[in-house]
C-alpha positions as CSV (number, residue, x, y, z in Angstrom):
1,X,42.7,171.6,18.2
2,X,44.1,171.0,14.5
3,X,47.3,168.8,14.2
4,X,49.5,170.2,10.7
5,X,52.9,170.0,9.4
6,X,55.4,173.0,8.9
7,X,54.7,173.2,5.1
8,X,51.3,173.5,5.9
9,X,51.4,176.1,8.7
10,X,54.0,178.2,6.2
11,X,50.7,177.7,3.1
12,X,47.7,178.4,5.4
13,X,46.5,181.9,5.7
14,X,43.1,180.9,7.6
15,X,44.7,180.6,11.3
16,X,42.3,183.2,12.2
17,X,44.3,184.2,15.4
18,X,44.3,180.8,16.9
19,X,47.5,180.0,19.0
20,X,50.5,177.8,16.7
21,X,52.5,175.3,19.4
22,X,55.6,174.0,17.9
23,X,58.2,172.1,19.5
24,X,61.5,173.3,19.4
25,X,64.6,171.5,20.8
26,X,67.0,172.0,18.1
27,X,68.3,175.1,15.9
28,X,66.7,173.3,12.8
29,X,63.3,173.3,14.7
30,X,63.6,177.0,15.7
31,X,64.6,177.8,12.2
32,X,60.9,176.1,11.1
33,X,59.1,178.4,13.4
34,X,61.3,181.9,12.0
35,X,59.5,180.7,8.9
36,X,56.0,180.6,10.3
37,X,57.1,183.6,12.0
38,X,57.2,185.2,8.6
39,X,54.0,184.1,7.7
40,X,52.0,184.9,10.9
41,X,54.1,187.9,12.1
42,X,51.0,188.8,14.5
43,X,50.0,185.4,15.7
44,X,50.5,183.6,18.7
45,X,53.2,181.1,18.7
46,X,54.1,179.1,21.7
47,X,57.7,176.7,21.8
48,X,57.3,173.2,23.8
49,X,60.7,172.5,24.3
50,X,62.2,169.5,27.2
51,X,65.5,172.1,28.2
52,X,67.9,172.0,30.7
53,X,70.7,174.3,29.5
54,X,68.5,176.9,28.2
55,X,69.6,176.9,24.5
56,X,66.6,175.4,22.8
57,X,64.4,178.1,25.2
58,X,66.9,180.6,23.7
59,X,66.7,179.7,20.2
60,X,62.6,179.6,20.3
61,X,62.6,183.2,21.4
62,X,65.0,184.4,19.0
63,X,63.5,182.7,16.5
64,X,60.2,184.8,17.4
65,X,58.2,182.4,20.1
66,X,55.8,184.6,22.2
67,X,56.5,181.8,24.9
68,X,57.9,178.7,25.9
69,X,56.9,175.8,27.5
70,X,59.7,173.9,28.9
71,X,58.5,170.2,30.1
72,X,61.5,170.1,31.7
73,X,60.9,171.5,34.7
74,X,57.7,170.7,37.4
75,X,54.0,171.6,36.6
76,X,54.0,173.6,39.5
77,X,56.6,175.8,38.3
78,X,55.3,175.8,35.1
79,X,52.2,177.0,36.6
80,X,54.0,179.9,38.3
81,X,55.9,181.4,35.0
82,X,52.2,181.2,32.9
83,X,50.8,183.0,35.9
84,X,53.6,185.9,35.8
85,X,52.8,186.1,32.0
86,X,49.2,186.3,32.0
87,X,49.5,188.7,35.0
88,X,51.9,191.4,32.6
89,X,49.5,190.8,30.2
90,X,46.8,191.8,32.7
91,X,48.4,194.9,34.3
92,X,47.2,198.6,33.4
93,X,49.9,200.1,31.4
94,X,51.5,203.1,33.5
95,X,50.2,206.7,32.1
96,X,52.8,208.5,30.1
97,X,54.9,205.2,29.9
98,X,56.8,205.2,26.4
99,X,58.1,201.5,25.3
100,X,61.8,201.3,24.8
101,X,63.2,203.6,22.1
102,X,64.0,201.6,18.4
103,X,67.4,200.5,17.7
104,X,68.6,200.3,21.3
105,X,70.3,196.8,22.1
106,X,68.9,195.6,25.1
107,X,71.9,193.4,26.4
108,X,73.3,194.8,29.1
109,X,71.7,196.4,32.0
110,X,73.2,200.2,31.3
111,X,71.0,200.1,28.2
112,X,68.0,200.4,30.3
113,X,69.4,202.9,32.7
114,X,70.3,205.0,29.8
115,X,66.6,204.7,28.2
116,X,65.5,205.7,31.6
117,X,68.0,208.8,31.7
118,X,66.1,210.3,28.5
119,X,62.7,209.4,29.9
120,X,62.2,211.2,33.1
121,X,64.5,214.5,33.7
122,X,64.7,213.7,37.0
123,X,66.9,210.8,37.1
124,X,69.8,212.9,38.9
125,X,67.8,213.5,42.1
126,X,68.6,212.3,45.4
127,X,67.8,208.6,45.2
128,X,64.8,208.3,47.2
129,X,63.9,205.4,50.0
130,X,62.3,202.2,48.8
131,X,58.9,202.5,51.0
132,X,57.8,199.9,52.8
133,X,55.0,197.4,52.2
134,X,51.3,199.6,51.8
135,X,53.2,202.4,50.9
136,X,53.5,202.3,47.2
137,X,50.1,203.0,45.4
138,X,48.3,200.9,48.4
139,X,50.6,197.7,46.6
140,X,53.9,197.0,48.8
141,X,53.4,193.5,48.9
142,X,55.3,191.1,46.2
143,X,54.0,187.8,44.9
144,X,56.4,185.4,44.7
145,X,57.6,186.1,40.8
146,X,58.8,189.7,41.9
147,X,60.5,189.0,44.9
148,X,63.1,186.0,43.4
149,X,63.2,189.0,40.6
150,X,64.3,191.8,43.3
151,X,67.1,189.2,44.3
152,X,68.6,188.6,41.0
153,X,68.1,192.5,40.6
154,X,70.5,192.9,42.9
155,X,73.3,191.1,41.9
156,X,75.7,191.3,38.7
157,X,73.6,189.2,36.0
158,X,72.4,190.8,33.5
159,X,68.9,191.4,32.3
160,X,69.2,188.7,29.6
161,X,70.7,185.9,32.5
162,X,67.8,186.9,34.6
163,X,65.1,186.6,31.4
164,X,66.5,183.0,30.0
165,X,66.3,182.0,34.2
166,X,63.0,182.7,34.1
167,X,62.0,181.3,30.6
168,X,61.0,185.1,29.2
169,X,62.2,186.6,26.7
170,X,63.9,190.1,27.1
171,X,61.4,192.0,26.0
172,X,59.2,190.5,28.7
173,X,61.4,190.5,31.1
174,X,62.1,194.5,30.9
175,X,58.5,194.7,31.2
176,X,58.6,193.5,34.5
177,X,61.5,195.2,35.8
178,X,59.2,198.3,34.6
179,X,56.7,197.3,36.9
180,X,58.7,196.2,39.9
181,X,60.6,199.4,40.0
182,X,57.6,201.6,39.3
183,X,56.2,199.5,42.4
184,X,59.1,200.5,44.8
185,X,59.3,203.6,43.8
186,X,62.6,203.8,42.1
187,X,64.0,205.0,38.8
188,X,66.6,202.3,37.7
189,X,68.2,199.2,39.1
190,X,71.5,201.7,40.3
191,X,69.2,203.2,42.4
192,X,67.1,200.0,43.6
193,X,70.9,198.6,44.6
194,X,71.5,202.1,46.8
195,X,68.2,202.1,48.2
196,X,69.1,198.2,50.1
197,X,72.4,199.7,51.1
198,X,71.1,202.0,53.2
199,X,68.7,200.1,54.4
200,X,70.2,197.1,55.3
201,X,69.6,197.6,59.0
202,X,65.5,198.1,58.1
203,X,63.2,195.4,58.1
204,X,62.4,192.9,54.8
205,X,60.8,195.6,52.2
206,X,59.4,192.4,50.2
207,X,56.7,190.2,51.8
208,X,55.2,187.3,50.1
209,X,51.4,187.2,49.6
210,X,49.9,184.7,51.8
């Protein structure tokens, strides 16, 4: 570990790849890090922040943080969010996936329905019923990460409430929703929301793992 202030971090060019942690609980602090952002546009920069409103987390991610470590909430926590992060890191990327089209805002929920839309063709088919546990790809069964994310799927925040919840930023958070939907078998949130309608009657389709 190498300790160094902004004006050296902004004149250095032999990071090499190593991981930059900066904290960040003020605008003027996230500007600092845009500017080693510009510097090291393909490095790994991490925001320490101590933030209970969400604004500082907000303004590190904006200001191009990969990730944010809030000391403000518990280690165990903590723990969990790094874990959900490593793990989307870790995941096989789904064959034929495309990532999200250039140039569309990703601030409301419709954007990503619409992106869907132009994806797959068959969007407009019956909506289909959310299996089961085992019955998707031999993975039904949703850690804890996925299932407070199915909640808050299903009612009226949007994607970028959910992602500043969960200390991601958008662009993580997306990836995610990718995953959870590709893991119940459904196209779009629309038709995750359908799906629990009609079976509200039917047992729990998310189980935590043990």
């Amino acid at each position: 570990m190498e300790f160094a202030d902004y004006d050296e971090l902004t004149a250095r060019g032999d990071i090499d790849g190593a991981p930059i942690v900066l904290p960040v609980n003020s605008e003027h602090q996230a500007e600092k890090l845009r500017s080693i952002r510009s510097i090291h546009a393909m490095g790994l920069i991490v925001a320490v922040t101590n933030d209970v409103t969400g604004h500082s987390t907000y303004f590190a991610i904006r200001a191009g943080a990969n990730f944010v470590i809030n000391i403000a909430i518990s280690g165990e926590r903590q723990a969990e969010i790094l874990r959900a992060q490593l793990l989307d890191h870790a995941r096989p990327v789904v064959e034929n996936q495309r990532p999200p089209m250039r140039g569309v805002a990703l601030n409301h929920d419709s954007n990503i329905r619409r992106t869907e839309s132009a994806r797959r063709p068959d969007l407009k088919s019956a909506p289909r019923d959310i299996p089961r546990p085992g019955a998707q790809n031999g993975r039904g069964v949703l850690d804890e990460f996925d299932t407070r994310l199915l909640r808050m799927l299903r009612t009226s925040m949007t994607v970028a409430e959910i992602a500043r919840l969960n200390y991601l930023s958008e662009r993580s958070m997306y990836r995610r929703i990718r995953n959870l939907y590709d893991t119940l078998g459904v196209e779009s949130r629309a038709e995750l929301v359908k799906a629990e309608h009609r079976g509200a009657s039917s047992p729990p389709l998310a189980m935590l793992r043990g």
